[in-house]
C-alpha positions in Angstrom: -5.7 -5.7 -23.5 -8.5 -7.9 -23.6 -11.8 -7.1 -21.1 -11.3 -10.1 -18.7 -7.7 -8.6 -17.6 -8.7 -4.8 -17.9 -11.9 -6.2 -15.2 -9.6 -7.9 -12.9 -7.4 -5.0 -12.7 -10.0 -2.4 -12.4 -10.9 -5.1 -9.0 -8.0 -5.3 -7.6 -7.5 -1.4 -7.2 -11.2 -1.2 -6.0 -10.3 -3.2 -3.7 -6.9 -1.8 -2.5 -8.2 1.5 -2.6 -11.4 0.4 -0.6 -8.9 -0.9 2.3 -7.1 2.5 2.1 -10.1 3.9 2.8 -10.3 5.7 -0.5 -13.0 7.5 -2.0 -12.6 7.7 -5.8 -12.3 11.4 -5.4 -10.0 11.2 -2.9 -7.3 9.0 -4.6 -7.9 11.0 -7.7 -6.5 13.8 -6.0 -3.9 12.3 -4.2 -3.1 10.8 -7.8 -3.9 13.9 -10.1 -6.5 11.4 -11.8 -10.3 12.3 -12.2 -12.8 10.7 -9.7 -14.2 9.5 -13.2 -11.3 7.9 -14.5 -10.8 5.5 -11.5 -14.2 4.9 -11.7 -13.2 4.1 -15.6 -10.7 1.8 -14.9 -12.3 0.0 -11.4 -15.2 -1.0 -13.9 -12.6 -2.4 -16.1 -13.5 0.8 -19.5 -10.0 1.9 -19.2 -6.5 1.3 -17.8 -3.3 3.6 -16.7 -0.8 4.9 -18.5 2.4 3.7 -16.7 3.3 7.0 -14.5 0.0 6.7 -13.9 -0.1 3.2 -12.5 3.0 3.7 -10.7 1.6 6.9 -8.7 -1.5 4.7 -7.8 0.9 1.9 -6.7 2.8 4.5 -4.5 -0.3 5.6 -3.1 -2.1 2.6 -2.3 0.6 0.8 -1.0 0.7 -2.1 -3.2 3.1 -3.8 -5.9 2.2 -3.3 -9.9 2.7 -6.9 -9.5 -0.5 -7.2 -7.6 -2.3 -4.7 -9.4 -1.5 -6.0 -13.0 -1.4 -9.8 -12.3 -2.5 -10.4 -9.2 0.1 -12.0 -7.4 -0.2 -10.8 -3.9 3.6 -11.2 -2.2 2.2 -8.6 0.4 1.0 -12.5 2.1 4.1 -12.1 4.6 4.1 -10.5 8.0 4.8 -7.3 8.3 4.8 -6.8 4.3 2.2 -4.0 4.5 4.2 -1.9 6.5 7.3 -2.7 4.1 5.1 -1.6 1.1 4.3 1.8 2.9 8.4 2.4 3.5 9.5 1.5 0.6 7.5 4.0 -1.3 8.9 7.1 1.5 11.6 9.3 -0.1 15.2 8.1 0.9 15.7 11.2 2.8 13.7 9.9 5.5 15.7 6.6 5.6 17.7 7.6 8.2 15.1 8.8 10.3 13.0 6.0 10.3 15.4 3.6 10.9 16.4 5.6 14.3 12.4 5.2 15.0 11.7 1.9 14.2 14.9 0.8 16.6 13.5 3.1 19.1 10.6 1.6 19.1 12.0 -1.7 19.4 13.9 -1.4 21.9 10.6 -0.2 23.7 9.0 -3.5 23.3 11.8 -5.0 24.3 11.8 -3.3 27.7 7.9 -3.7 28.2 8.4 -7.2 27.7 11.0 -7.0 30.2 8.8 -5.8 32.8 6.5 -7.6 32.2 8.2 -10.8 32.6 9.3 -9.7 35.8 5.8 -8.7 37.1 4.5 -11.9 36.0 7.9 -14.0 37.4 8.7 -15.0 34.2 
């Protein structure tokens, strides 16, 4: 892999894991990477292994798409909080989808009233 690519990826998860509010330590352990590696492949001296690039992908919330090439599809509304559901366990599909109705059907209502105090 030649330095200019190995850079730009080391970048991008800087900067995804800066917006996570990351330390290096603290997505090494939520990875099982040392705080050294990330800081090894952030400045672009080394790269993952694919597990490993997956479990950082999982964890940051973000597409190997992005990481690797950086093509960003995550440019669509409500794409970040896709990202984070895809990457939850299929077990909690049912759950979520119960929650995410619920609280739709919330707004929905407050909107309601709303309207109706405002004579809408």
């Amino acid at each position: 892999m030649n330095e200019l690519l190995k850079s730009q990826i080391g970048q991008r998860v800087r900067e995804k894991r800066e917006q996570a509010g990351y330390t290096r330590e603290k997505l090494g352990e939520l990875c099982s990477l040392s705080p050294r590696f990330i800081a090894n492949v952030e400045l672009g001296d080394a790269t993952f292994s694919l597990d490993s690039l997956i479990i950082v992908c999982k964890v940051l919330s973000c597409s190997s798409d992005y990481i690797l090439f950086g093509n960003n599809i995550a440019n669509e509304p409500w794409s970040d909080i896709i990202a984070k559901l895809q990457h939850l366990d299929l077990k909690y599909q049912p759950s979520m989808s119960k929650t995410i109705q619920a609280i739709i059907e919330n707004i929905i209502i407050a909107e309601k009233v709303d309207n109706i105090k405002n004579g809408s």
